[in-house]
C-alpha positions as CSV (number, residue, x, y, z in Angstrom):
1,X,-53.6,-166.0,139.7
2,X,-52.6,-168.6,137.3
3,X,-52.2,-172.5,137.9
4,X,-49.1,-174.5,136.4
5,X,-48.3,-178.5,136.7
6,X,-45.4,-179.1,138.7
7,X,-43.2,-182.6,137.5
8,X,-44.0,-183.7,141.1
9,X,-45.6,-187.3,140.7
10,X,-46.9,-189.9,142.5
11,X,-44.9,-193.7,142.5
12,X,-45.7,-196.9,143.9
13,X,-43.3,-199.9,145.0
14,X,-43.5,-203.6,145.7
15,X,-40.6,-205.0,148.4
16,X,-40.8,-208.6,148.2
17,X,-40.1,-210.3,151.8
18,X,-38.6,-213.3,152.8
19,X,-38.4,-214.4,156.5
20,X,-34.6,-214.8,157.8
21,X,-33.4,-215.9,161.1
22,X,-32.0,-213.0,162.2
23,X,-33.6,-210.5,164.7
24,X,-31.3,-207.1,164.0
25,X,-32.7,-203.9,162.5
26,X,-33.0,-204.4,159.2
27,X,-32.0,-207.8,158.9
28,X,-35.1,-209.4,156.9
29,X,-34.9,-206.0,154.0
30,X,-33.6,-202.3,153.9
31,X,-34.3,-200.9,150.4
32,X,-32.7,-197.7,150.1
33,X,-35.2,-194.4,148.7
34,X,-35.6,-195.6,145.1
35,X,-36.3,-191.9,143.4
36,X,-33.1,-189.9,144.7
37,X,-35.4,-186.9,146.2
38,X,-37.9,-186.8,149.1
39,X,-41.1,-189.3,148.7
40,X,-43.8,-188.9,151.2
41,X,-45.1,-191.9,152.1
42,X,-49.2,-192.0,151.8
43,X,-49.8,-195.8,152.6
44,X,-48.6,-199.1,152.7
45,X,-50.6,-202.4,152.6
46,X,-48.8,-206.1,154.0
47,X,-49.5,-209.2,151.8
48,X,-48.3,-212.3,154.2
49,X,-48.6,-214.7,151.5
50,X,-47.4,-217.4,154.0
51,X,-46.7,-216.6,157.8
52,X,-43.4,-217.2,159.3
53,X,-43.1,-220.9,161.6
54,X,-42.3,-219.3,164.6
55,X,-43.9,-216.4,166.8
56,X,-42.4,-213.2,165.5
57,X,-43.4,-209.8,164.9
58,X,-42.8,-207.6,162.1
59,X,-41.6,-204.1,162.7
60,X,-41.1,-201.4,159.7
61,X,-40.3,-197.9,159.2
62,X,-37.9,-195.2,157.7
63,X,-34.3,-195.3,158.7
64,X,-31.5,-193.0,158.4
65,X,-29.3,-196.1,157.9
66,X,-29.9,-200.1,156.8
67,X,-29.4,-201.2,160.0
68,X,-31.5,-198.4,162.3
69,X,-34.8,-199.7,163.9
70,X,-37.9,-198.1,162.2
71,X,-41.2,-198.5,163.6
72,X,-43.5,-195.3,161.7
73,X,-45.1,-197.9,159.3
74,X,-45.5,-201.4,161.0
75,X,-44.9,-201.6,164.5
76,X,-44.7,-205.4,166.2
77,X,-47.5,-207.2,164.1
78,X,-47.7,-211.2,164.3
79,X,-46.7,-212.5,160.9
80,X,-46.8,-216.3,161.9
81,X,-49.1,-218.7,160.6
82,X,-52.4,-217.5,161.5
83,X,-51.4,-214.4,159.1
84,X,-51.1,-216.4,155.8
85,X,-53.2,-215.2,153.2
86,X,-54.2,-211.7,154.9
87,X,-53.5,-207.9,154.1
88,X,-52.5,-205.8,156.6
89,X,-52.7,-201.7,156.5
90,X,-49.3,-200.3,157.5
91,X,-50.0,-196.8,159.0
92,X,-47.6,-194.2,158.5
93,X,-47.8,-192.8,161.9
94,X,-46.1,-189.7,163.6
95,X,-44.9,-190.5,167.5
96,X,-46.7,-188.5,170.2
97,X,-43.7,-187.5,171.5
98,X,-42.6,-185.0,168.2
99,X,-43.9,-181.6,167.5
100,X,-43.0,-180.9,164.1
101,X,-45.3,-182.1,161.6
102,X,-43.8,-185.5,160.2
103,X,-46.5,-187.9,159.5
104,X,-46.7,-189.2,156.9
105,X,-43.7,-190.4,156.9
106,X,-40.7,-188.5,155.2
107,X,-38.6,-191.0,153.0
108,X,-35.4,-189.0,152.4
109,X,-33.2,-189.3,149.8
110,X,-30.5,-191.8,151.4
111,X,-32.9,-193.2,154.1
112,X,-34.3,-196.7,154.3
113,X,-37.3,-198.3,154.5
114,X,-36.6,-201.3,157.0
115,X,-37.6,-204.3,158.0
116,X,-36.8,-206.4,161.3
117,X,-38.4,-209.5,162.8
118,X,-38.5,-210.0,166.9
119,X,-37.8,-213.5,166.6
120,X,-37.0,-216.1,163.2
121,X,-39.1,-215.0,160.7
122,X,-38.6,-217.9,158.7
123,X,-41.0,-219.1,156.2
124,X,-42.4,-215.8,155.7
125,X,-43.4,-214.6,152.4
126,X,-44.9,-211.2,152.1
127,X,-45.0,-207.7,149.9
128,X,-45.1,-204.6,150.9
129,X,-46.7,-202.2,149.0
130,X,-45.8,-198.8,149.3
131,X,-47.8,-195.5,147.8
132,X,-45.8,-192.2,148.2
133,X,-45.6,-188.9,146.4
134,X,-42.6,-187.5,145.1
135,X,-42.3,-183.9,147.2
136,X,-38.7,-182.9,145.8
C-alpha cells in the first residue's frame, strides 16, 4: 500500500471584534466560510483586549445563515470588564442531544461563524482566533 499527499491543508483566521449595542444573532460579526469548501474547526482561542461596559455575554458558533444563533464554539461567557486582558479557549463542542458525529465543528461552505452579545457589548475589543483544517 502506497501513501500520497492530499492538497488538504490546515488554515488559521483572526476575526477582529468590536462590541455593538445590539443583542440579535449575529449582530456584533458573521464572517462567512472564508475557503469555499468544508473547514473543520480544531480550536479557537478569545483575546478580550478590553471588556465590554456593561454585563454581557458572548455567544459563538456556526450558522447556516448571518443572522442564526450559534453556540458550538463560545456559549454565554462574560466579556465585561473583569475580562480585559485574558484568553479564553472556545471549545468546539458537539450538543448531547445529536447522534451523528459533528464535533468539531463543521464550517460549511456558505455557513457562518457568528457572534451575538446578551446585552450591549459595547467597549469590547477582542480576536478570535480560529484553527481549522480544510476537509473538502
Amino acid at each position: 500500500m502506497a501513501a500520497s499527499l492530499s492538497p488538504i491543508g490546515r488554515g488559521m483566521l483572526a476575526i477582529d471584534i468590536t462590541g455593538v449595542t445590539a443583542t440579535t444573532d449575529g449582530a456584533i460579526g458573521a464572517v462567512l466560510n472564508p475557503e469555499g469548501g468544508d473547514l473543520l474547526v480544531l480550536r479557537t482561542i478569545l483575546h478580550v483586549a478590553t471588556g465590554s461596559t456593561g454585563a454581557a455575554n458572548l455567544t459563538c458558533g456556526v450558522a447556516a445563515t448571518a443572522t442564526t444563533a450559534a453556540s458550538d464554539i463560545i456559549n454565554a461567557l462574560a466579556v465585561g470588564a473583569a475580562a480585559t486582558g485574558k484568553y479564553y479557549n472556545g471549545v468546539v463542542q458537539q450538543a448531547a442531544a445529536k447522534t451523528e458525529v459533528s464535533a468539531p465543528a463543521i464550517w460549511s461552505a456558505g455557513k457562518y461563524i457568528n457572534l451575538t452579545g446578551s446585552a450591549s457589548s459595547v467597549g469590547l475589543v477582542a480576536t478570535l482566533f480560529v484553527e481549522y483544517l480544510r476537509i473538502s
